[in-house]
C-alpha positions in Angstrom: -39.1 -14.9 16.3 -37.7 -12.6 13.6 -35.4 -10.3 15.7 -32.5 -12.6 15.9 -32.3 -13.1 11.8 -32.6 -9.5 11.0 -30.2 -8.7 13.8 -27.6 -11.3 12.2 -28.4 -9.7 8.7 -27.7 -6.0 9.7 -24.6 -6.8 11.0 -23.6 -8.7 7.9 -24.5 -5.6 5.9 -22.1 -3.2 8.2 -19.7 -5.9 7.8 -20.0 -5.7 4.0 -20.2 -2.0 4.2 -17.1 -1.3 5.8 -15.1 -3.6 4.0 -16.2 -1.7 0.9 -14.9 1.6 2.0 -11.5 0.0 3.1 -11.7 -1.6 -1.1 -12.6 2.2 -2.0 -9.7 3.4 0.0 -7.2 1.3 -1.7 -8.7 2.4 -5.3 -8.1 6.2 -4.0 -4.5 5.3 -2.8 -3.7 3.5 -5.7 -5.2 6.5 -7.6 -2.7 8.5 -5.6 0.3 6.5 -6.5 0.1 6.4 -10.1 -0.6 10.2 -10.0 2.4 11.1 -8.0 4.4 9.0 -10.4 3.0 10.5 -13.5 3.7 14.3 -12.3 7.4 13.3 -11.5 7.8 11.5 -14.9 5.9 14.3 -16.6 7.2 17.3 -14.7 3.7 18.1 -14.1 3.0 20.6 -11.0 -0.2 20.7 -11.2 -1.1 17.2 -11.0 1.6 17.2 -8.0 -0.5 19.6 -6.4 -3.5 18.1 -6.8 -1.9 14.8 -5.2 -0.6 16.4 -1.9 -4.3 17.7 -1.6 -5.7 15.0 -1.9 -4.4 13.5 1.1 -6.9 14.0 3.5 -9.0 12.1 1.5 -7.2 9.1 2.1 -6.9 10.4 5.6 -10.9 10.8 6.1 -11.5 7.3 4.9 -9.0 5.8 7.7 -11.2 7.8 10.2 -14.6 7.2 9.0 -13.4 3.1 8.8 -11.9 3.2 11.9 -14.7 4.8 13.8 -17.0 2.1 12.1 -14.8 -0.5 13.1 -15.1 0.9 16.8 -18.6 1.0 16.6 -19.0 -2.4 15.4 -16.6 -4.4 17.8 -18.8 -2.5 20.9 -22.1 -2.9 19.5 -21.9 -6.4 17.9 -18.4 -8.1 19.9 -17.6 -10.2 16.7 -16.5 -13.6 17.6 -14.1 -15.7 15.3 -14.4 -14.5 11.6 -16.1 -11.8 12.3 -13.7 -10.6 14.5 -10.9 -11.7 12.2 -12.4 -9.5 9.5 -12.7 -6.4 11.3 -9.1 -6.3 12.9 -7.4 -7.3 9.5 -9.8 -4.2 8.0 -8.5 -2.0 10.9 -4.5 -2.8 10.6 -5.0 -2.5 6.6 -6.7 0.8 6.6 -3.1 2.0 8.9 -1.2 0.5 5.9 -3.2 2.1 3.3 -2.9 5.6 4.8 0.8 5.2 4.8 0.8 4.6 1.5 -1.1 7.4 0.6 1.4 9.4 3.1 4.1 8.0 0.3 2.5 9.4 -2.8 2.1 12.5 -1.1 5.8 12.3 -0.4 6.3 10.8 -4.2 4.5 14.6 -5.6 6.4 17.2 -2.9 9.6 15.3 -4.4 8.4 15.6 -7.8 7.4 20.1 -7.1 10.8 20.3 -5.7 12.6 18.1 -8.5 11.0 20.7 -11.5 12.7 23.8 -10.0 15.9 24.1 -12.3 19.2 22.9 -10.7 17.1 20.0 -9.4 15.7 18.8 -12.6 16.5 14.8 -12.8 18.6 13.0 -15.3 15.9 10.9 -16.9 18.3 8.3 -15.7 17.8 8.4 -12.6 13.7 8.1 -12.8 13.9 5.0 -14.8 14.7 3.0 -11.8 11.9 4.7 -9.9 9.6 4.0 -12.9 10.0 0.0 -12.9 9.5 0.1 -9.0 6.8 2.3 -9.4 4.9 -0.2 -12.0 5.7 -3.4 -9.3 5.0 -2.2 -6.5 1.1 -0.5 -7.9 0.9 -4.3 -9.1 1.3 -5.3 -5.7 -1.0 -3.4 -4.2 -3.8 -3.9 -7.0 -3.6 -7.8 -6.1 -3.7 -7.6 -2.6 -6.7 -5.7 -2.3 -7.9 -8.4 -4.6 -6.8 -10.9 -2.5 -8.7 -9.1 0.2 -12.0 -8.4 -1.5 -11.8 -12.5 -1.8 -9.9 -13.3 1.5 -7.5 -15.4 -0.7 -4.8 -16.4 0.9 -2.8 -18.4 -1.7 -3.0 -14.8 -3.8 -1.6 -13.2 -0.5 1.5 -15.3 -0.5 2.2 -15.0 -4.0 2.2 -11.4 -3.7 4.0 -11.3 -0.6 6.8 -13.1 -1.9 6.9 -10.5 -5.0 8.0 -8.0 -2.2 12.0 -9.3 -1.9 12.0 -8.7 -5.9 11.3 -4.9 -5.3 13.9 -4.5 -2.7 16.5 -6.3 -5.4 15.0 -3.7 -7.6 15.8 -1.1 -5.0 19.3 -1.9 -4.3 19.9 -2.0 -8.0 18.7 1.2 -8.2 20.7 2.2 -4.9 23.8 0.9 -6.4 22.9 2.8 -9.7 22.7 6.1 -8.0 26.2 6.1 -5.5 27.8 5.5 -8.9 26.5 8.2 -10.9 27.3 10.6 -7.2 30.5 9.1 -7.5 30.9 9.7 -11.0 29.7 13.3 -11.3 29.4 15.1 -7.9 27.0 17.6 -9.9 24.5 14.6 -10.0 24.2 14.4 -6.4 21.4 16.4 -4.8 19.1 14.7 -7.8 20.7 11.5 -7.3 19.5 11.7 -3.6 16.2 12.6 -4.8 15.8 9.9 -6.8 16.8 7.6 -4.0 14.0 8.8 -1.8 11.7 8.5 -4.1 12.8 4.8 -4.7 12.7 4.5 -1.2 9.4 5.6 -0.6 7.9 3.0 -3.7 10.4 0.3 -1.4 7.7 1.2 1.3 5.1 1.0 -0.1 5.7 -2.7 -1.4 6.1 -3.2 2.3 3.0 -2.3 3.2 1.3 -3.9 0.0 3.0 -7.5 1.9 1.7 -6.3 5.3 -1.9 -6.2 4.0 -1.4 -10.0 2.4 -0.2 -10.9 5.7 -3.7 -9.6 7.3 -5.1 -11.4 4.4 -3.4 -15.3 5.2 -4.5 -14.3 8.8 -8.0 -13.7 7.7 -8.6 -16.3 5.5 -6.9 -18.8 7.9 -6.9 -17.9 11.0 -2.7 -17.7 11.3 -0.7 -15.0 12.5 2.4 -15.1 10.0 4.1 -11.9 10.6 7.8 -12.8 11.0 7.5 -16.3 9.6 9.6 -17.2 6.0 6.5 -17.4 3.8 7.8 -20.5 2.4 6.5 -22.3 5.5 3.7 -20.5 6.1 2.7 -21.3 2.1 3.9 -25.4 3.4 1.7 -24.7 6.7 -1.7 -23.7 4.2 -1.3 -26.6 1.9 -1.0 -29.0 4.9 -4.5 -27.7 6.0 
């Protein structure tokens, strides 16, 4: 009589489990972020280094979750929700490590940047620094949104993702005219711009989790729909 209840209530416990550890993994990628960051504004190596190594611990968390996604879709073959849950878990866990592939990015740029002739005009970081600020924001609230499968938070910070890429062709445009200015500025300029372009990404991926989020919470696939229906589609329901 009592196999069926505890049965249901150990699977919501490895449900609630693993979505912890993916909400851990975005707190050690976020971590990441605003390390790398800091050692490129700072000119600190050390904290560089420590960033680069710590990327297969973002790494071993994308196993481990994926493995315990595996398990669970063979042992329990989640239906609806359930289901729902552990695929949007699964495709954010892929975004997450890319992210954390980007700070790791983010500190090698900064180790190379401190070496002398390739020491950044302060200029050129400030762009990277306002990008850097939106697109941690971004990712802070949609792993909110995710911890509380809120989809109206996942638009809203989905749309926030065409003001980074205005941010990042400002900061493009920036950049070609100090090259063109000052040919001396351009192996830091380009620097600079693939760092910017790395914190574009990452804003990407923060907009990819929000989409898992809206598909989550409601059941709707909206990758590759304006948000501005899929935000009139949600308010219809």
């Amino acid at each position: 009589m009592d196999k069926e209840p505890h049965i249901s209530r150990r699977f919501e416990d490895e449900l609630h489990e693993v979505h912890a550890l993916v909400l851990a993994m975005g707190g050690v990628v976020e971590e990441q972020i605003t390390n790398a960051v800091r050692a490129l504004q700072e000119s600190d190596a050390e904290l560089a280094r420590e960033v680069v190594g710590r990327d297969h611990e973002v790494n071993g968390y994308e196993v481990r979750i994926e493995e315990e996604c595996i398990n669970i879709l063979a042992r329990r073959q989640p239906a609806a929700s359930d289901l729902r849950l552990v695929m949007t878990l699964i495709k954010t866990i892929a975004d997450l490590e890319r992210m954390g592939d980007k700070a790791s990015k983010i500190a090698d740029m900064a180790l190379a940047m401190g070496h002398g002739a390739r020491n950044a005009n302060p200029a050129f970081l400030r762009d990277v620094s306002v990008m850097a600020d939106y697109a941690l924001n971004m990712l802070r609230r949609a792993m909110d949104a995710l911890a509380r499968a809120d989809a109206e938070e996942a638009i809203a910070v989905a749309k926030g993702d065409e003001v980074l890429n205005q941010e990042y062709r400002s900061a493009l445009r920036r950049l070609i005219t100090y090259m063109m200015e000052d040919p001396r500025t351009i192996t830091p300029a380009i620097d600079a711009l693939f760092i910017a372009k790395a914190i574009e990404r990452i804003g990407d991926h923060a907009r990819n989790i929000c989409e898992y989020v809206i598909y989550l919470a409601k059941g709707k696939n909206v990758r590759h729909l304006p948000l501005d229906e899929v935000e009139q589609s949600i308010q219809r329901k």
